[in-house]
N, C-alpha and C positions, 0 to 999 in steps of 0.2 A: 780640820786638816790633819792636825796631830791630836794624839792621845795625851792623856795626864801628866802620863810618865816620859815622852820626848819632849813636852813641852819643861819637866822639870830639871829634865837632862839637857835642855841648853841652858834653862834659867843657872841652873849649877855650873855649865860650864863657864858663862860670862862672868861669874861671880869668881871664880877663879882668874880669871884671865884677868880681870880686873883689878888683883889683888896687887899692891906694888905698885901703881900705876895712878895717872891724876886723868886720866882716858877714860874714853866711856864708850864702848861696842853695843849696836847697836842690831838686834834682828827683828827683821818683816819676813813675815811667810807670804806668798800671795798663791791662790791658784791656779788659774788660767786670767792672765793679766787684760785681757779682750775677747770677746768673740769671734773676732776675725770675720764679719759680715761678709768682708769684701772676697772671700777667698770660695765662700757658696757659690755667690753671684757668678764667679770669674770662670769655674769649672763647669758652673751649667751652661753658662754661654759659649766655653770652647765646645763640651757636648752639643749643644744646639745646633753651633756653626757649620762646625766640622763631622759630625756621624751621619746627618742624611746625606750631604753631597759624595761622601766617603764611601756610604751605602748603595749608588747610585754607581757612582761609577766602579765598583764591585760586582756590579750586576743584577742589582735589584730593581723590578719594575714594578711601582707602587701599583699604575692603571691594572695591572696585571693580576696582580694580587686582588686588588679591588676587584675586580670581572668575576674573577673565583669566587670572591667571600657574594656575588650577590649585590654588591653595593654598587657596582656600574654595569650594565648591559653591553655586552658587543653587539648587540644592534643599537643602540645611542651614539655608538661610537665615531656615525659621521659629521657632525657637529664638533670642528674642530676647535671652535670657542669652547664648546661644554667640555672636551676632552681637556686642556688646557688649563682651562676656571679648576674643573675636578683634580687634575695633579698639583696644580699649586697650593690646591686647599689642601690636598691630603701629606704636601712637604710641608709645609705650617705648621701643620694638626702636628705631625712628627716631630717639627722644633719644640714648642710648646710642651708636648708632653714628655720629650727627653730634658729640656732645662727642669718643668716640675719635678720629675725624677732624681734628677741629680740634684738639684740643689735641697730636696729632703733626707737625701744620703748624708752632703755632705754637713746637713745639720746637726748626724750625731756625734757627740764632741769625743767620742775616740778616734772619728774619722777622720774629722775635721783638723786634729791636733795633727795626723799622721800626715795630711796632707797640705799643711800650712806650711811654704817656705822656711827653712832655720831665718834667712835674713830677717824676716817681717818680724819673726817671735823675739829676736833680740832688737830690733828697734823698739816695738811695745814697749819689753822688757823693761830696756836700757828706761827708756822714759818716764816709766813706770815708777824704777828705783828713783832718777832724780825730782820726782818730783816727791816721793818719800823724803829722799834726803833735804829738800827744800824746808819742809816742813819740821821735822827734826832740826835744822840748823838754826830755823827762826823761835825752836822752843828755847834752844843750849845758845844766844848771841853770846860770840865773843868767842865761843870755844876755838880751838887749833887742834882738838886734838881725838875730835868724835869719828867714829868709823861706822857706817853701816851696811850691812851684811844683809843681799836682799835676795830671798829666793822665790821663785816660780816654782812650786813644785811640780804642776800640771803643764808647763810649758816645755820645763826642764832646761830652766835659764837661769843663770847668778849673776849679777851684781854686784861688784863692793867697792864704796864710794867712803872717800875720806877727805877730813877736813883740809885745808892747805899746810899746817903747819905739820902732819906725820906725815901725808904725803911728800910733801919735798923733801924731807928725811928720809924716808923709806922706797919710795915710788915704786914703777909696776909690778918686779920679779915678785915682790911679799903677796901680793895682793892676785897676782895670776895664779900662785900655789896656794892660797887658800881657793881664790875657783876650782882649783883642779880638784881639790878634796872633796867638793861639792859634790860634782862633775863626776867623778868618777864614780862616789857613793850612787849617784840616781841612775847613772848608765849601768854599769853593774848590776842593778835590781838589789843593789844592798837596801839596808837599812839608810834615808839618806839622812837620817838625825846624827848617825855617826861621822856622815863628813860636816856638817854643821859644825859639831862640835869641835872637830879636828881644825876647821878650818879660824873657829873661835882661836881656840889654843894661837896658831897661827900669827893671827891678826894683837893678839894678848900679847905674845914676846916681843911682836915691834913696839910696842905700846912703852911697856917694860926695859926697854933697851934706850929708848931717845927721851920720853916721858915718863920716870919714875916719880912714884909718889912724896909730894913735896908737904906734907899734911893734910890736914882734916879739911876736906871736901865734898861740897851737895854733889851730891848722886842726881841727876837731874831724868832721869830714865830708869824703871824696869828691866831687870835683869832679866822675866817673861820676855818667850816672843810676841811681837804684834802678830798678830791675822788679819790680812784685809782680803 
């Protein structure tokens, strides 16, 4: 996801940020936190539902067409069963191959991302992070004072969860304005390793301000970002 050198420019930054402090920040990179299966499925069935009857009462007459291409006879056409059998085959045939349609469009994950609710991608997300931070908290028991910083680059979602003990010191303003540094970096089309880093900074002077470093203390995490 990152290159050598953003990954060494946040390892650098949390080592900064770190300095002074008995705190531990913590960064996950993720990509795309889901497939989001369900958001294929959901547009090719509204496609399906809704374009033939849409198409229909626009003024399209499938038998009509059919007659044209060869594939039904007007002189067949007094068999009102056959006429009937034949249009609802060929409304079918039309649902069917517009759900195939769409739902291989919205397979490809630039699409797929573009047209995925914001809500859905931060439920993921959100979920995403805490069950990162679940795992991080069960390596560091006992901490009060771990932070982790979790980015979706491919979804284009943040996260930052913290332990009970800086949170109830600091709570959400610290923590919304390092999202926004995030946030702003990836919406921009900047570089987003530079709000990372900004955002480290951030997360570093609360750390620094309620939990300063009270001696020599395990480092219980990598300064590297995770990748999952």
């Amino acid at each position: 996801m990152l290159n050598a050198i953003d990954q060494d420019r946040i390892a650098e930054a949390v080592g900064k940020a770190e300095e002074g402090t008995s705190g531990e920040i913590v960064c996950v990179l993720a990509g795309e936190v889901s497939h989001y299966p369900e958001v294929a499925i959901a547009y090719a069935a509204i496609a399906a539902l809704v374009i033939p009857p849409l198409a229909v009462t626009l003024g399209l007459r499938p038998l009509a067409a059919a007659a044209d291409a060869g594939v039904w006879m007007a002189a067949q056409a007094g068999a009102l069963e056959s006429e009937f059998s034949l249009g609802l085959g060929l409304y079918v045939a039309a649902q069917a191959l517009l759900f195939v349609i769409v739902f291989l469009i919205l397979e490809i994950p630039a699409v797929r991302r573009a047209l995925t609710p914001g809500p859905l991608k931060r439920h993921r997300v959100e979920r995403s992070a805490h069950q990162q931070f679940a795992s991080i908290a069960g390596r560091a028991e006992g901490s009060q004072t771990g932070i982790l910083i979790f980015v979706a680059l491919d979804d284009r979602q943040v996260q930052i969860l913290a332990d009970r003990g800086i949170h109830d010191k600091v709570g959400d303003p610290v923590w919304n304005k390092a999202v926004a540094a995030i946030g702003a970096a990836m919406k921009g089309g900047r570089d987003p390793t530079s709000g990372i880093v900004e955002a480290i900074s951030i997360c570093g002077e609360a750390l620094k301000a309620h939990y300063p470093d009270a001696g020599p203390h395990t480092q219980v995490f990598s300064n590297r970002p995770l990748e999952i």
